[in-house]
C-alpha positions in Angstrom: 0.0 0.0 0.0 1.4 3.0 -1.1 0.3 6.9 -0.8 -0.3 9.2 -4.0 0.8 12.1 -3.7 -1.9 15.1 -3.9 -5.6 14.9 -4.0 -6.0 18.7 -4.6 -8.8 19.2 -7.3 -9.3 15.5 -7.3 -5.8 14.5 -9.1 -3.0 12.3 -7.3 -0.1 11.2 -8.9 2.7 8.8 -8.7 5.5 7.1 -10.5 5.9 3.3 -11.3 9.2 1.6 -12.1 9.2 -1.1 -14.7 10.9 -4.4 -13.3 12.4 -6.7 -15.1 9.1 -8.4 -17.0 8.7 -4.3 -18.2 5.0 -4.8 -17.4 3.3 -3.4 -14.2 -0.2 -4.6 -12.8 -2.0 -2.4 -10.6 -5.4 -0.9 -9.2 -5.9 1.4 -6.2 -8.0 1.5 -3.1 -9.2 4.4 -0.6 -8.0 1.6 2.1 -5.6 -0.5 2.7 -8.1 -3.9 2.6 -9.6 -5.0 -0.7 -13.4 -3.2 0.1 -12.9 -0.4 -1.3 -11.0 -0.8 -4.7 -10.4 1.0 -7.8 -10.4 -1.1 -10.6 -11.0 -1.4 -14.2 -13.8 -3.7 -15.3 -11.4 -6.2 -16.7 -8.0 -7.4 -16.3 -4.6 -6.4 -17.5 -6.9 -3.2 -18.9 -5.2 -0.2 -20.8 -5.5 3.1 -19.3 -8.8 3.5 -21.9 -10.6 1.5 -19.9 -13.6 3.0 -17.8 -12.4 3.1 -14.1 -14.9 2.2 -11.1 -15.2 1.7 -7.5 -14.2 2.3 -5.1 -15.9 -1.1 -4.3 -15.1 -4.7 -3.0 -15.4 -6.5 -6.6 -11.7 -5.6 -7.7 -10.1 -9.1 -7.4 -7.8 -10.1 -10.5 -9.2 -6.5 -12.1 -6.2 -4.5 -12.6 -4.7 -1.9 -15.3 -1.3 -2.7 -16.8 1.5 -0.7 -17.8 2.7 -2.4 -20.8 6.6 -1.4 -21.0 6.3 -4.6 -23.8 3.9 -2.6 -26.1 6.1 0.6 -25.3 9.4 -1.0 -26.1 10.6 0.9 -22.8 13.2 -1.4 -21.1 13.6 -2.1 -17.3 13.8 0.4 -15.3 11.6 3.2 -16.8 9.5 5.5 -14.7 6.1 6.0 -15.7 3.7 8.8 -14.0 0.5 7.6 -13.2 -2.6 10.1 -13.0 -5.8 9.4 -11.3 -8.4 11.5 -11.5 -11.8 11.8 -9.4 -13.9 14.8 -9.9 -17.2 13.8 -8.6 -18.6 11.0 -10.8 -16.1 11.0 -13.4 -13.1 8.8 -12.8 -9.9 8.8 -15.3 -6.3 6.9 -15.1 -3.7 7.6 -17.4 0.0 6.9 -17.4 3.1 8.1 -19.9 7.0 7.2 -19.5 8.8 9.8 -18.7 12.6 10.3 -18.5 12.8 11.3 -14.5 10.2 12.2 -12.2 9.8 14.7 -9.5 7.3 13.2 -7.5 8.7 12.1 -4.2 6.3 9.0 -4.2 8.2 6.6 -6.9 6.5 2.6 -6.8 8.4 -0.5 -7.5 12.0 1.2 -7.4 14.0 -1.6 -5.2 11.5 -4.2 -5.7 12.5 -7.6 -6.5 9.9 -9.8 -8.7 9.4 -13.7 -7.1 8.4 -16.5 -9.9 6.6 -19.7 -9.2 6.2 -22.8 -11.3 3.4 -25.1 -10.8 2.7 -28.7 -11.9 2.9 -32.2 -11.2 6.4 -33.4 -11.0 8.4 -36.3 -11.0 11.4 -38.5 -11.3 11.2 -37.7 -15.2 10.9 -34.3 -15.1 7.4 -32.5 -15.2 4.3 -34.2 -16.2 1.8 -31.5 -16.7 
């Protein structure tokens, strides 16, 4: 859980570091608990995508930086904008080269991987 930075006129901002897969999944909340989330309607959704909440139905539903798409390598700072002016909700994000917000996600942060299946003596089966 991590604070944006503002809320004055209804716009808070922050910066996301690419890791090493150069994509970034993410929603945001007015908690720190899942109730009250802010979420796209579908997963992995582009910053097109109509934003709602805040609500408990967020699970899996997150936007995604696509540093892929971008051709931006690891490392790259992306701004982030949210904005919430009564009804109308907007996200939108663009790489930039440095950023002066003081509240910078993901910079430090290692990536774990997990590989499922059924395994054996032979190697994996599934």
């Amino acid at each position: 859980y991590v604070e944006l930075e503002g809320g004055r006129d209804g716009v808070y901002r922050c910066a996301v570091v690419l890791g090493d897969t150069r994509r970034e999944e993410f929603h945001l909340s007015c908690t720190e608990g899942p109730e009250a989330a802010i979420h796209p309607l579908v997963a992995r959704a582009s910053q097109k995508s109509q934003v709602v909440g805040p609500d408990s139905d967020g699970k899996g539903l997150n936007f995604l930086i696509d540093g892929l798409a971008d051709d931006a390598p690891a490392g790259s700072i992306y701004e982030v904008e949210f904005v919430w002016t009564g009804e109308r909700r907007s996200i939108s994000w663009s790489p930039v080269e440095d950023t002066l917000l003081d509240v910078v996600v993901g910079e430090g942060d290692e990536h774990k991987y997990y590989l499922t299946g059924t395994f054996g003596a032979e190697g994996a089966l599934q």
